[in-house]
C-alpha positions as CSV (number, residue, x, y, z in Angstrom):
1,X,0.0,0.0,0.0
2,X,1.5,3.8,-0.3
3,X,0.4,6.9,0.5
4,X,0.8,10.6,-0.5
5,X,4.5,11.6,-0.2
6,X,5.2,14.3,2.8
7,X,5.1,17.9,0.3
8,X,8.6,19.4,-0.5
9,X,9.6,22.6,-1.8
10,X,9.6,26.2,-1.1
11,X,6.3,27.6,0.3
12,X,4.9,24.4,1.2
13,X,4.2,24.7,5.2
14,X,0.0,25.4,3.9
15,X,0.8,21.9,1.9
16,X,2.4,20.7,4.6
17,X,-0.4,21.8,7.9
18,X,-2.9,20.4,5.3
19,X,-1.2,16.8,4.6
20,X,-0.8,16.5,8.4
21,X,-3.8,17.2,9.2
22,X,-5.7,14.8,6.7
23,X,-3.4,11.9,8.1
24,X,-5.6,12.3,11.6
25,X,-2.2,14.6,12.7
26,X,-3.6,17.8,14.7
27,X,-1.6,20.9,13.6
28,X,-0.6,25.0,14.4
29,X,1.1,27.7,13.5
30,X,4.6,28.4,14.9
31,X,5.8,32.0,14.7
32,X,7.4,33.5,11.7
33,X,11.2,32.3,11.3
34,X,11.1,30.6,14.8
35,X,9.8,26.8,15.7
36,X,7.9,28.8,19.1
37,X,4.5,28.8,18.7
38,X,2.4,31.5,17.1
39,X,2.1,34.5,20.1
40,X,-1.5,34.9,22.0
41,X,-3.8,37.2,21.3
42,X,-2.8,40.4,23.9
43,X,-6.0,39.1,26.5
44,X,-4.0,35.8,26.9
45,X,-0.9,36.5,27.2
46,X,-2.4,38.8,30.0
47,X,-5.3,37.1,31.8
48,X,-4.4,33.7,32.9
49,X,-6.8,30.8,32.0
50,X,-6.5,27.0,31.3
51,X,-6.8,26.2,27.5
52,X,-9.8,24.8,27.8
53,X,-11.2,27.6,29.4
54,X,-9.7,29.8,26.5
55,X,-12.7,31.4,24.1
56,X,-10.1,32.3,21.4
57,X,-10.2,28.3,20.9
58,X,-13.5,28.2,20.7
59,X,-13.8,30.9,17.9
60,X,-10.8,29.3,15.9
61,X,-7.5,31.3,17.6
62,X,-4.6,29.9,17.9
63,X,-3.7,30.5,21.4
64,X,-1.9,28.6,23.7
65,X,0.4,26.3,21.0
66,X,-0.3,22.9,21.0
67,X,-4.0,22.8,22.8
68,X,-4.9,24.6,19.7
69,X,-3.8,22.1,17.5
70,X,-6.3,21.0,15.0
71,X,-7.4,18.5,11.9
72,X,-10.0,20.6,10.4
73,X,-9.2,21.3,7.2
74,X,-11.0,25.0,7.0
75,X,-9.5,25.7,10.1
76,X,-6.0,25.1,9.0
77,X,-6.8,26.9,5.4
78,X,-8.0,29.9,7.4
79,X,-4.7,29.8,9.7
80,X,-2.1,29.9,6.7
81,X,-4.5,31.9,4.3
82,X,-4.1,34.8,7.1
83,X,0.2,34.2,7.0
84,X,0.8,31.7,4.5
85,X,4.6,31.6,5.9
86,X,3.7,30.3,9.7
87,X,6.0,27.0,10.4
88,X,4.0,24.0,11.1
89,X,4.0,22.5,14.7
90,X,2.4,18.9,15.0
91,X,1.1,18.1,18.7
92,X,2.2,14.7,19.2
93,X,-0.2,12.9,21.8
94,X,-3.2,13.9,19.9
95,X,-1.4,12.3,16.8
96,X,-0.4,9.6,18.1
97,X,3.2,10.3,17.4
98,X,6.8,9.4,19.9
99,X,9.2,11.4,18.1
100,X,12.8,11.3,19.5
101,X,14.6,14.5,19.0
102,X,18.1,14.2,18.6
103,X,20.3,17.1,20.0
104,X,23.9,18.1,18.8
105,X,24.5,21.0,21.1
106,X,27.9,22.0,22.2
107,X,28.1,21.1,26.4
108,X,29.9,19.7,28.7
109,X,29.5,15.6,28.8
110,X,28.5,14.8,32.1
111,X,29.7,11.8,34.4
112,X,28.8,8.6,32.8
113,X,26.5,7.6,35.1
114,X,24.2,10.3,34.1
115,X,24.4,9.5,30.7
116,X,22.3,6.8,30.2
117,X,19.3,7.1,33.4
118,X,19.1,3.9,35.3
119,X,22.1,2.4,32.8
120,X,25.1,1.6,34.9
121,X,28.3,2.4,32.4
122,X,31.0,0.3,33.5
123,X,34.6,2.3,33.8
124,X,35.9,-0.3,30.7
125,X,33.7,1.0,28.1
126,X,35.3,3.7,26.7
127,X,33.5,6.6,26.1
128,X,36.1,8.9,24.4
129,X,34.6,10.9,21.5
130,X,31.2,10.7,23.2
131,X,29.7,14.1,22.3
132,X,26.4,14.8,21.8
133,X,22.6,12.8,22.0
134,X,23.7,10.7,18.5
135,X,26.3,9.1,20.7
136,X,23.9,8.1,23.9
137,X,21.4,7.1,21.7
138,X,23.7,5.0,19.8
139,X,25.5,3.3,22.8
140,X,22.0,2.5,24.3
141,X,21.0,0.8,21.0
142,X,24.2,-1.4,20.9
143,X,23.4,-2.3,24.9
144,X,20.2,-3.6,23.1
145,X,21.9,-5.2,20.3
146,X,20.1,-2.9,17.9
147,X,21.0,-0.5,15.4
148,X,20.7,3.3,16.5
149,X,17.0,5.1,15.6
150,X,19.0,7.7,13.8
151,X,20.3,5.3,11.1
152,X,16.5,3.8,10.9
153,X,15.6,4.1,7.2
154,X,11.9,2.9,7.4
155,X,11.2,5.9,9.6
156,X,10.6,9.3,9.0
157,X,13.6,11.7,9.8
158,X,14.2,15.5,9.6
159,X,17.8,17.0,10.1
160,X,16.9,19.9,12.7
161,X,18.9,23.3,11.4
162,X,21.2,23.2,14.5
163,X,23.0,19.7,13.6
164,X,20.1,17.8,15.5
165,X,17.5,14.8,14.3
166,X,14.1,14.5,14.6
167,X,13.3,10.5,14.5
168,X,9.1,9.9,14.2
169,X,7.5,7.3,15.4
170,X,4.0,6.1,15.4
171,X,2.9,5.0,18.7
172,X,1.8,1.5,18.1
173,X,-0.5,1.3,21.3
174,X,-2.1,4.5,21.7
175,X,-3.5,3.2,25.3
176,X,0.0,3.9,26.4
177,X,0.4,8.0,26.5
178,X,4.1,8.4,26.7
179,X,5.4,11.6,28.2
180,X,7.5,14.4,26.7
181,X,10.6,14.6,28.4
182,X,14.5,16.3,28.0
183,X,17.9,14.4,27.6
184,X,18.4,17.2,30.6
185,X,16.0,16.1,32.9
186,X,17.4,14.5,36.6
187,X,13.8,12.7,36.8
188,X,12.4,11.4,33.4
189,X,15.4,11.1,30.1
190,X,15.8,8.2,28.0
191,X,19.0,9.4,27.3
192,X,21.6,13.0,28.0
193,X,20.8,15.3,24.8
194,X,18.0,12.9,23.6
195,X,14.5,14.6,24.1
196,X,11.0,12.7,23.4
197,X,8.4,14.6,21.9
198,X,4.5,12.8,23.0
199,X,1.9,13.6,25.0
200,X,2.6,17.2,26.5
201,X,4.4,18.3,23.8
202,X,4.6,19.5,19.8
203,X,7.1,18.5,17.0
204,X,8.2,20.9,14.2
205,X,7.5,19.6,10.7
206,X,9.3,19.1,7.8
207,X,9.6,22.3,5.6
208,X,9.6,24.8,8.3
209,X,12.2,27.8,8.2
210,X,13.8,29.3,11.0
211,X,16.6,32.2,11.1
212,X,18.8,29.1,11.8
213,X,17.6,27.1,9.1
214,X,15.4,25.1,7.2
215,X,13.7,21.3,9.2
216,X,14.7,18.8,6.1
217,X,13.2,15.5,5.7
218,X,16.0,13.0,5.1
219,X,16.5,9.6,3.2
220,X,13.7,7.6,1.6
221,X,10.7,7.3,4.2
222,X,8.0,9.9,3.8
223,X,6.2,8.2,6.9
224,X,6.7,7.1,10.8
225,X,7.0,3.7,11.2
226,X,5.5,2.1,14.5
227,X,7.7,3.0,17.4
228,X,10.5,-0.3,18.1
229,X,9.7,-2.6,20.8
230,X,12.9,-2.2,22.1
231,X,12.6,1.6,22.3
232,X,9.2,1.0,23.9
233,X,10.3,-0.8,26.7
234,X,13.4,1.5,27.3
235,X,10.6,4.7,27.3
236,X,8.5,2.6,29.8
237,X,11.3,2.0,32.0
238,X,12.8,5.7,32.1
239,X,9.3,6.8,33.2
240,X,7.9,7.6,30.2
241,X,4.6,6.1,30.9
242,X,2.3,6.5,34.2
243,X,3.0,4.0,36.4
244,X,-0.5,2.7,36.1
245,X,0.3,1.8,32.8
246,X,3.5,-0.3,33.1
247,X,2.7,-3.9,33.4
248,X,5.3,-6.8,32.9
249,X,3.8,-7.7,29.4
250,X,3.0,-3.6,28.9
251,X,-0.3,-4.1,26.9
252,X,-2.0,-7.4,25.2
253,X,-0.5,-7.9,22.0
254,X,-2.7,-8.3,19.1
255,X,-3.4,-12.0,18.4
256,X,-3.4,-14.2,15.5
257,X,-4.3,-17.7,17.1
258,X,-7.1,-20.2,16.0
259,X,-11.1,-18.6,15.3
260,X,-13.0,-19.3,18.4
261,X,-16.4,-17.9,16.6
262,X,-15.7,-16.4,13.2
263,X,-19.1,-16.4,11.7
264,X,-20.1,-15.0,15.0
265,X,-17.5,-12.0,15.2
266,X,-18.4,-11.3,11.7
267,X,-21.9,-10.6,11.9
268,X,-21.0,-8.2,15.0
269,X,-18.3,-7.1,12.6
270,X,-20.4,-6.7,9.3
271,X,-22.8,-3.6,10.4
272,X,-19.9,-1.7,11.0
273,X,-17.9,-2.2,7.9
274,X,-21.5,-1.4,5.5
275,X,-21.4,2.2,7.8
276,X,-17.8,2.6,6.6
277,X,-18.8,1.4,2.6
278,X,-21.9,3.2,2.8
279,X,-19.5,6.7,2.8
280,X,-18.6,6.3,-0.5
281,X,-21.8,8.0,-1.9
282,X,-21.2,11.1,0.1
283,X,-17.4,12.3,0.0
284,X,-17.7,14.4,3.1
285,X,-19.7,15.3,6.4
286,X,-20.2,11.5,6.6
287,X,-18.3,10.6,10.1
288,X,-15.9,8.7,8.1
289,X,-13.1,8.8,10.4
290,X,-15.5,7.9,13.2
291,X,-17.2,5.1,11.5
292,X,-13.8,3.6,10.4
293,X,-12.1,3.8,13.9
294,X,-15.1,2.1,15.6
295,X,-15.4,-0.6,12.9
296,X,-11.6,-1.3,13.5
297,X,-11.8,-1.3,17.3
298,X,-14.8,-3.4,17.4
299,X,-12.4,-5.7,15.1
300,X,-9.3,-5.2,17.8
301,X,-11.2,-6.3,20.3
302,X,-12.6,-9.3,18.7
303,X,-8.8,-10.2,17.4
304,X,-7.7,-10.0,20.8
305,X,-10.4,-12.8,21.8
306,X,-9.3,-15.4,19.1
307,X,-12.5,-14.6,16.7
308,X,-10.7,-13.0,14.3
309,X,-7.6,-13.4,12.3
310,X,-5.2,-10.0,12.6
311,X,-3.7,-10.2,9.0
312,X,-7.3,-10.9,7.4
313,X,-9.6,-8.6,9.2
314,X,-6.7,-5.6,8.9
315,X,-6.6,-6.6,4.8
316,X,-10.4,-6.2,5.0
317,X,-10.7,-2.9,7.0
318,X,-8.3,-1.3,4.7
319,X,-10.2,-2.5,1.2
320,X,-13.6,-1.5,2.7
321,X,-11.5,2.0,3.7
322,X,-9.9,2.2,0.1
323,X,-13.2,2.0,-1.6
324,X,-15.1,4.7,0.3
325,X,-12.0,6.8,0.6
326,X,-9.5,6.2,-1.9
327,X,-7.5,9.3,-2.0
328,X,-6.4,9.5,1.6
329,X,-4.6,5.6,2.1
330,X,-2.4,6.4,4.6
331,X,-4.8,8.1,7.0
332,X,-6.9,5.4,6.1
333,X,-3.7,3.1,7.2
334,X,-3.4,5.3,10.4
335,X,-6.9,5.0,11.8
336,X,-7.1,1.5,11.2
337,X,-3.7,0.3,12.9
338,X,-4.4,2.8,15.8
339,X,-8.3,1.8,16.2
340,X,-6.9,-1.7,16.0
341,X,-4.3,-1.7,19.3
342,X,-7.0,0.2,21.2
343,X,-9.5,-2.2,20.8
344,X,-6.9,-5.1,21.6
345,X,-7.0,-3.5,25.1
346,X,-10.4,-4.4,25.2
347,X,-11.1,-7.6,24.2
348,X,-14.9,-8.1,22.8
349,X,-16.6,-11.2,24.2
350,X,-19.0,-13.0,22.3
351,X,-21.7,-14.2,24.1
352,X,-22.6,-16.7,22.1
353,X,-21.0,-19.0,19.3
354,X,-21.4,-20.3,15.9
């Protein structure tokens, strides 16, 4: 399957905010040649309220960064119509995104035992040449016997114009909401100069200028592959999830074992998948989105409990997808693999069999 590459080319950040935000991705402005947030109107940045709270939100601002974020298309056209040369911030919970951002600042390497948090680095390894966030990141991957997430060519990655990398991944199990967090931080860092960009926090897109630079997409992949298990683990164990949330197996796995009650599971299934076919005949204010990411939790669920075969029911979701939306495969790709891990942590009991 492919999907639309990620725009390039000068005066693309409208392209850009606009293909972000048809992949599900909610998206702002950032202020002009910075990658800071568009300013608040003069009342907010005066009279201090929670977001939520905030009626410049409600009438389509874009105060306060990141809780402003947004996939409405009008929305977004109406933002870079106004200053068509606004950077693009993606907020990364709300997208379901873990990107690991990559720093190559000039600073003072601290003692080894603060390089990797909760890592012992015995006084044999040799650390000379050690630097910057490329080389913790890489000397955790080899402790894991993997290769480093800034050589990973399957993923999306964006050279950052002070030397740095931004490395995207989508969050395979969007019950887990990882937390941002800086390579700096005493408390919660998956590695020194290594930040993580989640829940909490926003990532600056490709194609954005700065006075330092342009953010370049590099290599081959237009897309974020799902976040490594490896990686996953290491985030949960530097407190990058709630602590409600860490179990020993993390979350149920999606299953692929024998059918308990196919015929069963299907005509729970079937209703569900006509709702997403029937939005073909009306290409938009149909609750597509909606429709498909209930349809594909519903089938999660019923994957989790053995009724359903994970490789067949995906392969259906997406046909029934492509035929009622076929320019948008990607999102379509997005929902469906999202929808999917949520339901799994919910499995979907039949009461009955057939």
């Amino acid at each position: 399957m492919t999907s639309s590459p990620f725009p390039t080319g000068l005066g693309t950040s409208h392209a850009v905010a606009r293909w972000c935000a048809r992949r599900g991705w909610p998206v702002h402005p950032l202020a002009l040649g910075r990658k800071t947030p568009a300013a608040n109107c003069l009342k907010c940045r005066t009279d201090r309220h929670r977001p939520s709270d905030c009626p410049c939100m409600r009438a389509g601002g874009w105060c306060h960064g990141f809780h402003a974020a947004t996939t409405l298309i009008d929305q977004v056209d109406a933002w870079w119509a106004y200053q068509p040369r606004f950077g693009v911030g993606v907020s990364c919970g709300p997208a379901n995104l873990v990107v690991i951002d990559v720093d190559a600042h000039a600073a003072e390497v601290p003692d080894r035992s603060r390089l990797l948090p909760g890592i012992p680095i015995a006084p044999s390894v040799n650390l000379d040449g050690l630097a910057t966030g490329f080389d913790t990141l890489a000397l955790l991957a080899a402790l894991r016997r993997q290769p480093s997430p800034t050589e990973d060519e399957q993923t999306l990655r964006v050279r950052t114009p002070s030397g740095g990398l931004h490395v995207w991944y989508l969050n395979p199990r969007p019950a887990n909401r990882y937390r941002s967090s800086t390579g700096s931080s005493p408390k919660t860092a998956l590695a020194w100069q290594v930040d993580v960009r989640a829940h909490g926090g926003y990532i600056v897109a490709p194609g954005t200028r700065t006075a330092a630079g342009v953010y370049t997409r590099v290599g081959e992949a237009h897309h974020p592959a799902p976040l490594p298990d490896w990686l996953a683990a290491d985030l949960a164990r530097t407190g990058h999830l709630p602590a409600e949330q860490v179990t020993t197996s993390n979350t149920p796995s999606l299953k692929s074992h024998a059918r308990r009650a196919p015929k069963a599971a299907h005509r729970v299934l079937q209703p569900l998948l006509d709702e997403v076919a029937a939005c073909a005949a009306v290409p938009c204010g149909a609750s597509f989105t909606e429709k498909l990411n209930r349809a594909a939790f519903t089938a999660g669920g019923l994957v989790q409990t053995g009724h359903l075969v994970m490789g067949e029911i995906r392969e259906l979701l997406c046909e029934t997808a492509r035929q009622a939306r076929p320019h948008q495969e990607g999102r379509n790709i997005s929902i469906i693999d999202s929808a999917l891990s949520a339901g799994a942590q919910r499995p979907f009991h039949l009461k009955g069999r057939s």
